[in-house]
C-alpha positions in Angstrom: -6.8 -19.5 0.9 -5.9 -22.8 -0.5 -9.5 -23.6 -2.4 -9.1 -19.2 -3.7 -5.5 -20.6 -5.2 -7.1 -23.5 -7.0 -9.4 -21.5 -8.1 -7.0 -18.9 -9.4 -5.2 -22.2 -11.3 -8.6 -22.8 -12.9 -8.5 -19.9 -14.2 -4.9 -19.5 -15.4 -5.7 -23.0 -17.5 -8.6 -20.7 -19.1 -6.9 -17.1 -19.8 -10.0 -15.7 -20.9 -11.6 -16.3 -17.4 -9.5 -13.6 -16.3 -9.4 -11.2 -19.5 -6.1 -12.2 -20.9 -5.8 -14.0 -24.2 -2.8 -15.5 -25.6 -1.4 -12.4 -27.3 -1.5 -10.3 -24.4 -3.7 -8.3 -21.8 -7.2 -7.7 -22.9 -7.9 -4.0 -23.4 -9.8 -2.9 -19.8 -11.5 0.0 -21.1 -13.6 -1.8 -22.8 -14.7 -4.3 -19.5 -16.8 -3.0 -16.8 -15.5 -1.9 -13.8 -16.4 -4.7 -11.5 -14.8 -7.0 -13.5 -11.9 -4.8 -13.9 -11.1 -5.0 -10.3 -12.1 -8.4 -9.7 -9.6 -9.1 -12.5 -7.1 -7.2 -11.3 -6.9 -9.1 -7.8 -6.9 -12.0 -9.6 -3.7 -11.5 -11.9 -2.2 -9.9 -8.9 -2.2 -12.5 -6.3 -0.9 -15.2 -9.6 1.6 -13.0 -9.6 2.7 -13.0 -6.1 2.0 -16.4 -5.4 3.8 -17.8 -8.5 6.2 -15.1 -9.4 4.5 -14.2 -12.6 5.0 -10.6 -14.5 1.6 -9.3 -14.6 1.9 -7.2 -18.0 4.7 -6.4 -20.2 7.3 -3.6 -19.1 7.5 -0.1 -20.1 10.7 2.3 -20.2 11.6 2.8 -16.5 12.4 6.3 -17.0 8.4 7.2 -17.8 7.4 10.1 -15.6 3.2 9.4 -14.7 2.7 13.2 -15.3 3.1 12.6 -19.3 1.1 9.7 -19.4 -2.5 8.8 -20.0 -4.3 7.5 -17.4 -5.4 4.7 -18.1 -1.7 3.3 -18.6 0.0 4.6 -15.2 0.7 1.8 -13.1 0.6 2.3 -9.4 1.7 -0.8 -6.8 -0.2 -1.2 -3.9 1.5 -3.4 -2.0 0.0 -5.1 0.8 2.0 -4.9 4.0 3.2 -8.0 5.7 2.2 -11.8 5.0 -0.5 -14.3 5.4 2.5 -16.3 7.4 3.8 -12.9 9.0 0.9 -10.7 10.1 2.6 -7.9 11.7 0.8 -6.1 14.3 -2.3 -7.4 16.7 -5.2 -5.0 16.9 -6.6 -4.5 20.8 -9.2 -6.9 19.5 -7.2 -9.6 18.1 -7.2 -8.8 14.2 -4.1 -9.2 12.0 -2.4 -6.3 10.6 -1.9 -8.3 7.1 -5.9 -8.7 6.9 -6.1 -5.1 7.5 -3.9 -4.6 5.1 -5.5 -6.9 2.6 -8.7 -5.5 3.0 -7.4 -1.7 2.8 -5.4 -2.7 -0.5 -8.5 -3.9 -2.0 -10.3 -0.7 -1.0 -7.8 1.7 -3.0 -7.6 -0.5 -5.4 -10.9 -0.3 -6.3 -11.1 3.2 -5.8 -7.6 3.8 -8.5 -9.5 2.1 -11.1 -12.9 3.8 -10.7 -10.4 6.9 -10.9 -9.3 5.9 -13.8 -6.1 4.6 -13.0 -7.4 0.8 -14.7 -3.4 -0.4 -14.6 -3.0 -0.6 -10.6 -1.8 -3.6 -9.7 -1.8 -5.0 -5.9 0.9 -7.2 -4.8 0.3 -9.6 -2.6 3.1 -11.9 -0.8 2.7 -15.6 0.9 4.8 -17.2 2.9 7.3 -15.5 5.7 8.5 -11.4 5.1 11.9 -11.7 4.8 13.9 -9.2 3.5 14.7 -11.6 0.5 10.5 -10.9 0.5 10.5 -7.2 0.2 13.2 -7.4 -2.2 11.1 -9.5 -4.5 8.2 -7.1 -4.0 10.3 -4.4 -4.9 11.9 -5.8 -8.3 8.1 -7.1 -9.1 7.5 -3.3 -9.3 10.7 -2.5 -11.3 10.1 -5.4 -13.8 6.7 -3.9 -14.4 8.6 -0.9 -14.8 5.9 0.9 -12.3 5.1 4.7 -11.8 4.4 4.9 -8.4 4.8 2.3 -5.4 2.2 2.4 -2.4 3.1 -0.1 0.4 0.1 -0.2 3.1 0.2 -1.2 6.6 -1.1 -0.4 10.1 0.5 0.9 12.7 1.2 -0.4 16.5 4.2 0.5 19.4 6.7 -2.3 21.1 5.3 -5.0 23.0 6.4 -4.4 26.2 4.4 -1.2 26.3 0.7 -2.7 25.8 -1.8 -2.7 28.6 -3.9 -5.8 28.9 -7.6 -5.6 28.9 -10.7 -7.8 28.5 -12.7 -8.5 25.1 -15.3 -11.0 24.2 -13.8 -12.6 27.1 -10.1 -13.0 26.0 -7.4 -10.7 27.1 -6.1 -8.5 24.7 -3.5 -5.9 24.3 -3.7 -2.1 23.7 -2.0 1.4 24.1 -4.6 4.2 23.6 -1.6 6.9 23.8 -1.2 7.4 20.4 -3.1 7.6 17.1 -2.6 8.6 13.9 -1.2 7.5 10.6 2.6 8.0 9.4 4.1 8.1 5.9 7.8 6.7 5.2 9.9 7.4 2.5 13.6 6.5 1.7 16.3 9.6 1.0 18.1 5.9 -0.9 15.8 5.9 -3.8 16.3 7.2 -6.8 13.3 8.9 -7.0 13.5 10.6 -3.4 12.1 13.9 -4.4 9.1 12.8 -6.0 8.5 10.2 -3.3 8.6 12.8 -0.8 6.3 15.7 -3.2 3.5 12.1 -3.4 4.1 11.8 0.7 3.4 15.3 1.4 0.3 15.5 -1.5 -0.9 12.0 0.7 -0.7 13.6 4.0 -2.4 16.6 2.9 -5.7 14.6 1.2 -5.4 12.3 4.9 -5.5 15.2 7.0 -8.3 17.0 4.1 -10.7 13.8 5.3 -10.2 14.3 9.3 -7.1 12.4 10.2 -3.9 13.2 11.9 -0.6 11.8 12.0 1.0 10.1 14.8 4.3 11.7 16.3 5.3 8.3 18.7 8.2 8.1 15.9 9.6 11.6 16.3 13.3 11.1 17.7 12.4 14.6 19.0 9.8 14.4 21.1 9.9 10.1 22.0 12.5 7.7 23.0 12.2 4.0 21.3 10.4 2.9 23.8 6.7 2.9 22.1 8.6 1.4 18.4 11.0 2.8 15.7 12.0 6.3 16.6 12.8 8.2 12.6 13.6 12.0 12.0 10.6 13.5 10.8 11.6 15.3 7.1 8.4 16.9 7.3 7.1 17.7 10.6 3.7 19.4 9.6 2.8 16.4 7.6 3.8 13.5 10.2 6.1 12.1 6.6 9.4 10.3 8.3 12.7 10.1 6.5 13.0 5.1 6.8 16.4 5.7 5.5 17.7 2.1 5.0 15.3 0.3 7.3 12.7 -0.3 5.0 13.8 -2.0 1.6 10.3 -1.8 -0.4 11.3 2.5 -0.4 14.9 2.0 -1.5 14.5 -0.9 -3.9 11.9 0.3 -5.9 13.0 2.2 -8.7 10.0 4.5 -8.5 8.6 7.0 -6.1 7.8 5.2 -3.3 5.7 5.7 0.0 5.0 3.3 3.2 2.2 4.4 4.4 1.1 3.3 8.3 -2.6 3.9 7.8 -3.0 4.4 11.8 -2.6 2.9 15.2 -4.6 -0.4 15.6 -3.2 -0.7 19.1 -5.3 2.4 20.1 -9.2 0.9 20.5 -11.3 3.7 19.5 -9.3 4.2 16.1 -8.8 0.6 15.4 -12.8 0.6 14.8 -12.6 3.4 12.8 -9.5 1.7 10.8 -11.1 -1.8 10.5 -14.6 -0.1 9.2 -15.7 0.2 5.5 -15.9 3.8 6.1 -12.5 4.2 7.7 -11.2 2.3 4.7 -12.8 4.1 2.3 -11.6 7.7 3.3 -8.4 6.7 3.4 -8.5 4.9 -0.1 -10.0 8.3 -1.6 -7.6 10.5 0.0 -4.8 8.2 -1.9 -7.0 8.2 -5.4 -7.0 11.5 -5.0 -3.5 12.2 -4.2 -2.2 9.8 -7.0 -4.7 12.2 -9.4 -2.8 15.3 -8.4 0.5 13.6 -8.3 0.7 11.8 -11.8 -2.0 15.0 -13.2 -1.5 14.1 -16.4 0.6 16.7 -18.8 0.9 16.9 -22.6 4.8 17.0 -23.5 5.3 21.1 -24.7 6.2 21.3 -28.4 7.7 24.4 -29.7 
């Protein structure tokens, strides 16, 4: 991590090494793709490292739907911290590498979609809720259209069963599976954070997954993890109220999405597998397509 951020610095001292000159951001759609993306990470982890604004901001107020493409700026947040990783996989991986490596995924697949102003946000250092705060007004400063925050799913400690691998004892609960989506009935944008939750779940379920219910205050006590009223109970979408500040501090539709349970070993190796990532990155390209389908303003 250390020899990537000196890396980074080298390039920051040469703007051009990551397409931005001294009067602004370079034009993308005039850069190929790969460079695009690998671009893109670059400026965003600056930016979350060193508290930089990654491109100028925009009237807050912009609804995606009349915009083009090309200028719709969707956050994908990475979940957790390279000092606060979250959940353990039954095989030992991090959540926040999970995470990392998921963001990347949909990040790549937003700007082969066309979506070339997606920027990831990346945080080092503990997650505080002074953290998620400062993920949150990153988003606002930019003046973003739509906020993703990624994660992986697990239950409560006490509730794991140990079990050998590669000769270390690890920890699982193969009871439930399934991802969950989160939004916040505290933001602003509540109604549109809910329409992109249920157009998510639908493209998630579309490519073979289901949605976990060990969060339904209906059916589970808080013994497996965070029990949540479910607003939309065909969709597995959970109403985080105040308990998550990235949903009610963003001034933009906003969705937490658990992409699955990395606790249960059959779907953790489906989770932590390029194809697992990549259907779940096109199912939120293509969600974030019909979402912010883009509209030209009626004249009369």
């Amino acid at each position: 991590m250390n020899a990537w951020r000196r890396r980074i610095g080298r390039r920051l001292r040469n703007p051009a090494a990551v397409g931005v000159a001294s009067g602004g951001p370079a034009s993308p759609m005039h850069t190929p793709k790969g460079k695009i993306i690998a671009r893109r990470l670059a400026i965003a982890f600056v930016a979350a490292t060193m508290g930089m604004s990654c491109i100028a901001a925009t009237d807050a107020s912009a609804n995606c739907k009349f915009k083009a493409k090309k200028d719709i700026i969707v956050i994908v947040d990475v979940g957790h911290s390279d000092k606060d990783s979250g959940q353990i996989s039954s095989r030992g991986m991090k959540e926040y590498d999970l995470n990392l490596k998921l963001a990347q995924r949909v990040l790549e697949e937003l700007v082969n979609s066309g979506f070339v102003s997606t920027q990831m946000i990346v945080i080092s250092g503990p997650n505080t809720h002074a953290s998620r705060l400062q993920r949150s007004k990153r988003a606002n400063d930019l003046a973003a259209d739509l906020f993703i925050s990624l994660h992986h799913d697990g239950v409560k400690n006490e509730t794991l069963i140990p079990w050998q691998h590669d000769g270390k004892t690890r920890w699982f609960l193969d009871k439930f599976e399934g991802f969950s989506l989160w939004v916040s009935q505290k933001n602003n944008r509540y109604e549109e954070s809910l329409s992109f939750a249920k157009t998510l779940a639908d493209r998630l379920m579309a490519g073979g997954l289901k949605f976990t219910t060990h969060h339904d205050e209906l059916t589970n006590t808080d013994k497996y993890g965070r029990i949540a009223p479910l607003v939309d109970r065909e969709r597995g979408i959970y109403d985080a109220s105040d308990h998550i500040a990235v949903l009610y501090e963003s001034h933009m539709p906003a969705v937490l999405v658990e992409a699955g349970m990395i606790v249960n070993r059959a779907e953790e190796q489906v989770l932590s597998s390029a194809t697992g990532r990549a259907t779940v990155a096109r199912a939120v390209a293509t969600a974030v397509e019909r979402f912010c389908a883009v509209r030209t303003p009626q004249t009369r």
